[in-house]
TORZARO-199570 format. One record per residue: residue number from 1; y, x, z of N, C-alpha, C in turn. Coordinates in steps of 0.1 Angstrom, whole numbers. Example, Ala and Ser with C-alpha at 12.3 -4.5 7.8 and 13.67 -1.06 7.14 Angstrom:
REM residues 2
TORFI    n   n.yy   n.xx   n.zz  ca.yy  ca.xx  ca.zz   c.yy   c.xx   c.zz
TORFI    1    -57    132     78    -45    123     78    -33    132     78
TORFI    2    -22    128     71    -11    137     71      0    129     79
This chain:
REM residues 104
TORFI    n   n.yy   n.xx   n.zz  ca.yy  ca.xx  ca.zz   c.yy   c.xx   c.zz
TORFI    1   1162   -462   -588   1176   -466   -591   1183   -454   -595
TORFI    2   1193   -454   -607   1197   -443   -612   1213   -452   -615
TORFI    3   1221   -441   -608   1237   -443   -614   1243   -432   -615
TORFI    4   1247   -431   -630   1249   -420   -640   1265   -414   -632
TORFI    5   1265   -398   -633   1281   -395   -626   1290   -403   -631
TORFI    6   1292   -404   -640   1302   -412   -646   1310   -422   -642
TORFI    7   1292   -432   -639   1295   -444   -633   1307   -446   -620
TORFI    8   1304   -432   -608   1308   -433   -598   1323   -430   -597
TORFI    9   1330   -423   -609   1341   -421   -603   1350   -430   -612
TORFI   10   1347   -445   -617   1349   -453   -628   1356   -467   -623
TORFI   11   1370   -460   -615   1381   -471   -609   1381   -486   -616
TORFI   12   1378   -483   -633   1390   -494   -639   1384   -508   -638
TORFI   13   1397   -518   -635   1390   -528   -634   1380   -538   -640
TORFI   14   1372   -544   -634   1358   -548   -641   1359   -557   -653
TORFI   15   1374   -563   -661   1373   -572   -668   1374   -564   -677
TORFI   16   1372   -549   -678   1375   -537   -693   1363   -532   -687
TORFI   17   1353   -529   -680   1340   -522   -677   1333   -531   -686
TORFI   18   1322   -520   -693   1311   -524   -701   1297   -520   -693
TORFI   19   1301   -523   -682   1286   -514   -674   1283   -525   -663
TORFI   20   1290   -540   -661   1289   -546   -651   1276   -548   -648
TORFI   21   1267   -553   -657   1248   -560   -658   1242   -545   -647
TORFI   22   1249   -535   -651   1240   -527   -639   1248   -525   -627
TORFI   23   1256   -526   -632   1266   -523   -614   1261   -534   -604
TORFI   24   1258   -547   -612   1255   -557   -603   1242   -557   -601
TORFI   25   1232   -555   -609   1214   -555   -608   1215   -539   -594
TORFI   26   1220   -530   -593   1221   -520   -587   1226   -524   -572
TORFI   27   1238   -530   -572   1241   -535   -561   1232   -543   -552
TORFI   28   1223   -555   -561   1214   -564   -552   1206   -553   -549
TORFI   29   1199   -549   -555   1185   -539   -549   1190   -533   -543
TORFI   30   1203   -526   -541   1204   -517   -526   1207   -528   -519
TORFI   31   1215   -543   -518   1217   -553   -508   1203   -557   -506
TORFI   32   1190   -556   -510   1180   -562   -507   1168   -554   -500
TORFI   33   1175   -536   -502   1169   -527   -496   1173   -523   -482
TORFI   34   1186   -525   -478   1190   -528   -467   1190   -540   -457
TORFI   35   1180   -553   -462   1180   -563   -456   1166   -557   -449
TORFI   36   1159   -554   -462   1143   -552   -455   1145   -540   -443
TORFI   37   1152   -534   -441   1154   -520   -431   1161   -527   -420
TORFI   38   1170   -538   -422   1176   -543   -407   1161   -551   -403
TORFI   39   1153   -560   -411   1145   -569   -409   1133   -568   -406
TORFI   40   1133   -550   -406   1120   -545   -405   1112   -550   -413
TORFI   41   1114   -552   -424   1103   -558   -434   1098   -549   -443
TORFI   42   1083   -548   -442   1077   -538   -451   1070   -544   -462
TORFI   43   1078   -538   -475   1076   -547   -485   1074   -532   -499
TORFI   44   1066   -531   -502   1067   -523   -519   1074   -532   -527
TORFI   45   1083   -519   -537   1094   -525   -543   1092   -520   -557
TORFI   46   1091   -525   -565   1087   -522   -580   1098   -532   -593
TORFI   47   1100   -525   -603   1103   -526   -616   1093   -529   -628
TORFI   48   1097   -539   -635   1084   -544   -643   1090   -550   -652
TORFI   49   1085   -543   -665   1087   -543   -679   1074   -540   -685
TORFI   50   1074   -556   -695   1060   -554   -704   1065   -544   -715
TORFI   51   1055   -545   -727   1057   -533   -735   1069   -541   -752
TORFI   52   1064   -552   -748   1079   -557   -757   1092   -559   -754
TORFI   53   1096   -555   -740   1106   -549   -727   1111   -562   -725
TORFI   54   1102   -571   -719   1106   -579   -714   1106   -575   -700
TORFI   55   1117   -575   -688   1116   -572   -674   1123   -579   -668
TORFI   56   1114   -576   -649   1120   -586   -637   1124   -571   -635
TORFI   57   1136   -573   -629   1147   -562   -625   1141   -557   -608
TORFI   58   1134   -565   -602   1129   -561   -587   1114   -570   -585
TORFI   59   1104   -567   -584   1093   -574   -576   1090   -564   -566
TORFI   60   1090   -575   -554   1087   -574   -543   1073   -576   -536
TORFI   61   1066   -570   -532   1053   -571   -524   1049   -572   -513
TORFI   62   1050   -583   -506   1047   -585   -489   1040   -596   -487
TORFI   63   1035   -593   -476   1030   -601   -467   1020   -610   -480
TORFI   64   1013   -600   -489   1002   -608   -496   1005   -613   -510
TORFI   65   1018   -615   -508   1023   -622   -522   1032   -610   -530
TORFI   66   1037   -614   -545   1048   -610   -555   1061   -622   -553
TORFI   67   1074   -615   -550   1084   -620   -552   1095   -613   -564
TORFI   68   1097   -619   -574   1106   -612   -586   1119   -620   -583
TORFI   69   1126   -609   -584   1141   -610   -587   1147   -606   -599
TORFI   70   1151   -617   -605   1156   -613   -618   1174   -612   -614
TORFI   71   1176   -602   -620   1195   -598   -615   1205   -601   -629
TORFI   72   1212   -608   -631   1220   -611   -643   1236   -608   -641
TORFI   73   1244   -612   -650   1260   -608   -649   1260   -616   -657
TORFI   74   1258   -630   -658   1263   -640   -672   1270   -651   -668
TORFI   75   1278   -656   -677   1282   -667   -671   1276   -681   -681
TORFI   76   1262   -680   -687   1253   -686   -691   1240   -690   -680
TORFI   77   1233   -696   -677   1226   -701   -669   1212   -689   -676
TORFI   78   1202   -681   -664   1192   -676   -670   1177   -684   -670
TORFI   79   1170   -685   -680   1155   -691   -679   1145   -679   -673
TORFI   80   1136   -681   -668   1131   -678   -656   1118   -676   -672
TORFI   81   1115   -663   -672   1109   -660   -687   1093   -664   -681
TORFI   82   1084   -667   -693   1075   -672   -695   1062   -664   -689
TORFI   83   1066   -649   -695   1050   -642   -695   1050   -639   -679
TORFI   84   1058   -641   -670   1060   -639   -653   1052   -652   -649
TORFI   85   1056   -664   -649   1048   -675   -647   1034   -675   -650
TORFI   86   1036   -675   -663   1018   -670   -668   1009   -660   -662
TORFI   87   1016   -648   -656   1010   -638   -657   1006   -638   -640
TORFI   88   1015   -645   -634   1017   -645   -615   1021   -659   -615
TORFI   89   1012   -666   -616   1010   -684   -610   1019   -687   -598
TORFI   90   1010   -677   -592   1013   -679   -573   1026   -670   -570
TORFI   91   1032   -663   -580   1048   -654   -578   1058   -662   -571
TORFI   92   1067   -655   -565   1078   -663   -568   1087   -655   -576
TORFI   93   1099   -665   -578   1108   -656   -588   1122   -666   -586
TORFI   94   1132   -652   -584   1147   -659   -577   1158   -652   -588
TORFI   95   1163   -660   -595   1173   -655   -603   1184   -655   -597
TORFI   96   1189   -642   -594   1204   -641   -593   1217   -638   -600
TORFI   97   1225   -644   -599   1237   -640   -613   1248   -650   -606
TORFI   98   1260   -646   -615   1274   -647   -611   1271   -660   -623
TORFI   99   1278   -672   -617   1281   -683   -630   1291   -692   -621
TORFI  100   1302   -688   -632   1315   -693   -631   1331   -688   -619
TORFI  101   1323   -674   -617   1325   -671   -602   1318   -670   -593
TORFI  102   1307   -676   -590   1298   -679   -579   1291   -671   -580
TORFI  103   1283   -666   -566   1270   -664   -568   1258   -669   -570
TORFI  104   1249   -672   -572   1234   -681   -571   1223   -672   -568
């Protein structure tokens, strides 16, 4: 995880920020890095991007299986991309993103 100086001292409100898709993909992985540490859950945590850059923003590895989290900022519904399904049958994969307000 990388957040550029810039980012950190960057008050202005989020509806003029061009940087939200990472502020929020950044946010979950540290919210998802501090659940595994209350929950004592030991899990390898990896980034994965094919070479035509298609990427899951977090896959997770425990307890035997892959879990991908895909992290969005849209207020479009995301499709759950193809070559992840294909590639990890038995994966799971949990899209998260803001739509309409909400979280999912």
């Amino acid at each position: 995880m990388y957040i550029p100086q810039k980012q950190i001292g960057n008050f202005n409100p989020l509806t003029i920020r061009n940087d939200l898709g990472k502020l929020w993909e950044n946010y979950i992985i540290i919210e998802r890095m501090k659940r595994q540490e209350y929950l004592r859950s030991v899990a390898n945590s990896y980034f994965r991007r094919t070479y035509d850059k298609k990427e899951i923003d977090l896959v997770e590895e425990r307890e035997g299986k892959l879990f991908g989290y895909e992290v969005k900022w849209k207020k479009e519904r995301v499709k759950i991309p193809r070559d992840w399904t294909a590639g990890y049958p038995d994966a799971a994969l949990e899209v998260i993103h803001v739509y309409e307000g909400r979280t999912n």
